[in-house]
N, C-alpha and C positions, 0 to 999 in steps of 0.2 A: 824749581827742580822737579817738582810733582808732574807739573806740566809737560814737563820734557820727556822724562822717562813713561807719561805715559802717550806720548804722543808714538815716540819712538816705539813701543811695544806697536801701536795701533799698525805704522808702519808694516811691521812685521808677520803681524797676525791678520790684520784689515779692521776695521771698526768696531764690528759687533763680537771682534775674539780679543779684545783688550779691556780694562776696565779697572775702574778704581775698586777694590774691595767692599764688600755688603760685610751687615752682620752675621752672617754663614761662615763667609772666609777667616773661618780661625783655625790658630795654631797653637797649640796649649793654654786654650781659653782664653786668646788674645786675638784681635783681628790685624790680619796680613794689611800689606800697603795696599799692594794689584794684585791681579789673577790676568794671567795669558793664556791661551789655548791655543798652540801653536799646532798648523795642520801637517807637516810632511816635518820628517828628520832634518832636511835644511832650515823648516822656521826654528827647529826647537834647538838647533844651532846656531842659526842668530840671536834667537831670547837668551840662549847661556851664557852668549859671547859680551851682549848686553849687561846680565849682571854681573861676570864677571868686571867688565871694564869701571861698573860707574863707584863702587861695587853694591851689588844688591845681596843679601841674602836671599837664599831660596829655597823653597822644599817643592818637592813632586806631587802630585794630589793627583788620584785614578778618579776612582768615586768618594773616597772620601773616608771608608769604613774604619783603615785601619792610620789615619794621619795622626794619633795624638800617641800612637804605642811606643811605648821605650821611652828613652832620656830623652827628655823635651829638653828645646833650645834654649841657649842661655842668654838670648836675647829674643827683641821684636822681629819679626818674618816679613820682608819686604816684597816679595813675591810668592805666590802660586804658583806655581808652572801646571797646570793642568792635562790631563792627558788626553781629554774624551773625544778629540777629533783625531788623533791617531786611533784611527778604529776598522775591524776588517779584517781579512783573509786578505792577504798581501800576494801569497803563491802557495799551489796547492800541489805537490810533484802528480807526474804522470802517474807513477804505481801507488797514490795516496797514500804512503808511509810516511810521510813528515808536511806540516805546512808551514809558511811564516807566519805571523800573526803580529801584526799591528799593539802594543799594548796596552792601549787606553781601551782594548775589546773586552765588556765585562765577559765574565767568565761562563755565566748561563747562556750569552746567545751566539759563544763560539761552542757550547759544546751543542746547543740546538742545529747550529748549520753543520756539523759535523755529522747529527745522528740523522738527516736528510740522505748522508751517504754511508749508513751504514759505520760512522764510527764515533770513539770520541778519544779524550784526551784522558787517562784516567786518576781524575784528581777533584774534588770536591771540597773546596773551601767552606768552611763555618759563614763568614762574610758572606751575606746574599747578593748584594751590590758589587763582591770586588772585581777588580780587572783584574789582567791578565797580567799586567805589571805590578800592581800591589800584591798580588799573589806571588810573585818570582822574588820582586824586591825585600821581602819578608818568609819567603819559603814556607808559605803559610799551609796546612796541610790538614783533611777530615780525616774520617771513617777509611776511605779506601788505602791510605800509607800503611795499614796495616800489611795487606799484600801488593801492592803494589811501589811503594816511596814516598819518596817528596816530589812535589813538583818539580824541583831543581834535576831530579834523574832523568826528566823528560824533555831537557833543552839539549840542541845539539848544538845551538850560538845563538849568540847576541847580539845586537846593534844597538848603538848606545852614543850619548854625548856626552864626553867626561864634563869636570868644574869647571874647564875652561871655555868649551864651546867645542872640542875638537870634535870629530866622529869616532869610533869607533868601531870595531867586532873582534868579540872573543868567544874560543870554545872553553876556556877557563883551565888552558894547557899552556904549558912549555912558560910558563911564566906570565902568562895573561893574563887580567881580573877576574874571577871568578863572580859568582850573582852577589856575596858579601861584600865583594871588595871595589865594588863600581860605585864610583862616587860622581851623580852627575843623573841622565836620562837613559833609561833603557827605553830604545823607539820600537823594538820589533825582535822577535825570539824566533827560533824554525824547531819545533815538538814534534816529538815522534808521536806516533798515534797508537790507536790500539782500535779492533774491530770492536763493535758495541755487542755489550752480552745481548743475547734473546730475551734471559730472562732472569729475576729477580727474587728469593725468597729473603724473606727474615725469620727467624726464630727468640721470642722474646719470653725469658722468665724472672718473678720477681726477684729478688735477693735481698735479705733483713738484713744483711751483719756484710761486712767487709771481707770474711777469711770467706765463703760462701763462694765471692768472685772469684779467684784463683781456680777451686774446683770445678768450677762450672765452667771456666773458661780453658782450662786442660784439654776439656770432654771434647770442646767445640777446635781446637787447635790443630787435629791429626783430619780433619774432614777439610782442609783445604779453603775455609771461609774467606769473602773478601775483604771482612773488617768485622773486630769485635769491640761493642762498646758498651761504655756503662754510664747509668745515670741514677747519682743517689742523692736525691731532693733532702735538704736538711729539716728535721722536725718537722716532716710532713709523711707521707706514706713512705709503701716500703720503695726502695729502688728496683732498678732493672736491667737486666744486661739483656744484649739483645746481637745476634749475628747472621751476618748479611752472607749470602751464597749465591754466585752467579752462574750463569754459563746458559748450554740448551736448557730448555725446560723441563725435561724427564730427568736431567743431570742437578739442574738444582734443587728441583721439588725432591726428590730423592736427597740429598742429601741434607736436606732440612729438616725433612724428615726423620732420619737415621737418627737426627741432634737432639729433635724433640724429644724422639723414643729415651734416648740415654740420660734424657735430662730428667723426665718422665710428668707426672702429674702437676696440669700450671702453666706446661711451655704450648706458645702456641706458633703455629706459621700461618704466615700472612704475605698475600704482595705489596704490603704497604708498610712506609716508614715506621717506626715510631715518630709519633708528633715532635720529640728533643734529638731527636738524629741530626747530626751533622749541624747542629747550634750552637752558639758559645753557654755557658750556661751565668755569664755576668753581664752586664749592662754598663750603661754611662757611669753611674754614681758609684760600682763598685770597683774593687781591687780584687786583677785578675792575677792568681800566682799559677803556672805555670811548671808543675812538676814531672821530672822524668827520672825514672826508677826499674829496676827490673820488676817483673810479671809478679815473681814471688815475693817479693819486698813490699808491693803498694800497696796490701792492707795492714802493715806497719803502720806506713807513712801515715795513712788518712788516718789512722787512731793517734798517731803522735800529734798531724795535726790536731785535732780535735781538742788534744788536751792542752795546747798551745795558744788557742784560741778561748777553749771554756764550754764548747758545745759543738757540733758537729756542723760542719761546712758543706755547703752544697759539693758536688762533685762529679766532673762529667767529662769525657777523653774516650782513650784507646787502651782497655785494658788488656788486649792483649800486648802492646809491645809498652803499659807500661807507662804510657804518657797520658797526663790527664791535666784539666785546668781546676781549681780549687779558686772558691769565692769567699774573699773579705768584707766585709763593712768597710767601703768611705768614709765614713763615718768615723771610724776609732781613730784616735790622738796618733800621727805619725810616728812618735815614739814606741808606742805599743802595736802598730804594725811592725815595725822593724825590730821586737823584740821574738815577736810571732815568724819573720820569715830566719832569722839566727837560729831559731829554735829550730824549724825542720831543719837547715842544712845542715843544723848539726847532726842530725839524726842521717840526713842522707848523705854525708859526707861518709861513716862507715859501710854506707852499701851501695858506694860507685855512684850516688844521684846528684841531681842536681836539683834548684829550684831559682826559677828569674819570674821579677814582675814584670808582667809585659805590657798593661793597661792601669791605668787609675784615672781618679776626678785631676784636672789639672792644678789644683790649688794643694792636692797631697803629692802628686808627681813631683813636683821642685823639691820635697821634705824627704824621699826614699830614694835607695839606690834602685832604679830601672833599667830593664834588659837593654843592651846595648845591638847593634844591626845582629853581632855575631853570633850576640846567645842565641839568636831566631833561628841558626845553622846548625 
């Protein structure tokens, strides 16, 4: 049977894009059977059509960043389907307002070919590695959703292979799949574009205490910033909020300026990130929760959490609109994480929020409820 299914992949893909699974190829800390890397939307419709038939389980794999988030599988993963040779600028229109894009393109070296012409796409994933698919397939979104969305605002369609192997395309209209609801291969997107700013300031001041953000982020929210965020390291210094202003360069150094002024002694501007910009602030081994709150509410939350926990939790997002990711121990008894995530929602169930775990170590993941595709929308 081994032999077959992967001869037949080989078939499909050619030799050196089929293969029996390494120690890498895992999938809730389990390893997969095979991995394919199918190159054009026909092979990755004969590899689907394959596991459907024999039948294989399968998940999608870009680069890799985000394959273990949410409710892992409740069994062993018989395929990879890999994306990384669907890769590329597929079509670029005449007046540069929209391109296709390939999905297995990670994200930094479409927005590189992009800014060759003067533009980009404007969206910036935490994920260093991800594509362009893992990014849509997860609606995964940084610093710039503040003003700008989610990546999903920026597809005008899709092309895709459902579970069965069929093709597809959707604008996520008139009853179509939308990005949540496609079960199967997104091969290629067409994204609107946006001219790339000139230029870039940030404005970064400390912040001790949680109620501090709100006021500080008021001051920053009538100057038209591209994104405001915060990063409040636990039991270590103080934190930082920090906001990003784009456009010509007299247009943004001026208004960075203005920010600093009102903010006044401490704030500084800089053309340069902060070092935790646009980062996830959790790792492999921890438990990442996922909170979203209105603006005024979230130095609630992060005290509630706090006290939920027993000490103050790292803490790092979009305080302007509100959404930020909060860090657990892997470490604590499954039971006492899921006493800890009951505890905020109950707190943010009376002020309209919500909270999902989108990541853990995979030996806690099977023990807690995890965010499902939808929560990610």
């Amino acid at each position: 049977m081994r032999e077959h299914v992967l001869s037949a992949l080989v078939d499909i893909c050619g030799p050196d894009y089929a293969r029996v699974a390494r120690s890498v190829d895992t999938v809730a800390g389990r390893r997969a059977g095979f991995v394919a890397l199918p190159a054009t939307p026909h092979a990755v419709a004969d590899t689907v059509r394959l596991a459907a038939g024999l039948p294989l389980r399968f998940v999608v794999r870009g680069s890799g960043s985000k394959i273990d988030w949410g409710t892992p599988p409740g069994a062993d993963i018989d395929l990879i389907i890999d994306t990384g040779r669907l890769n590329g600028m597929w079509d670029h229109d005449v007046e540069g307002a929209t391109a296709e894009v390939a999905t297995g393109t990670p994200v930094h070296a479409l927005q590189a070919a992009l800014a060759l012409r003067g533009q980009r796409l404007p969206v910036d994933p935490p994920s260093r590695t991800a594509t362009l698919g893992g990014m849509l397939a997860l609606n995964e979104s940084g610093p710039l959703r503040h003003r700008f969305g989610t990546p999903a605002e920026y597809v005008d369609r899709v092309t895709y292979v459902d579970a069965e192997g069929h093709p597809g395309e959707s604008d996520g209209e008139d009853g179509r799949p939308g990005l949540a609801e496609i079960k199967g291969v997104i091969t290629s997107a067409v994204l609107r574009l946006q001219p790339l700013p000139p230029a870039r300031r940030w404005v970064g001041t400390a912040v001790a205490t949680p109620p501090q953000i709100r006021k500080l982020e008021s001051a920053a929210a009538d100057l038209q910033p591209s994104a405001i965020e915060i990063d409040l390291p636990a039991g270590g210094p103080a934190g930082t909020l920090a906001v990003l202003f784009e456009g010509a360069e007299a247009e943004a150094v001026e208004r960075a300026e203005q920010l600093a002024a009102l903010w006044g002694a401490g704030a500084v501007v800089t053309p340069i990130a902060p070092p935790w910009w646009g980062a996830y602030p959790f790792g492999h081994d921890d438990v990442a929760l996922r909170l979203a709150v209105s603006p005024d509410d979230l130095p609630a939350v992060i005290y509630s959490l706090g006290d939920a926990v027993g000490t103050p939790v790292p803490i790092r997002g979009s305080a302007g609109l509100g959404r930020v990711h909060a860090v657990l121990p892997g470490s604590l008894p499954p039971d006492r994480l899921r006493g800890i995530v009951d505890s905020v929602r109950h707190v943010l169930l009376a002020r309209d929020g919500r909270a999902v775990v989108i990541a853990a170590p995979p030996a806690v993941a099977t023990q807690i409820e995890m965010a499902d595709r939808h929560d990610l929308f």
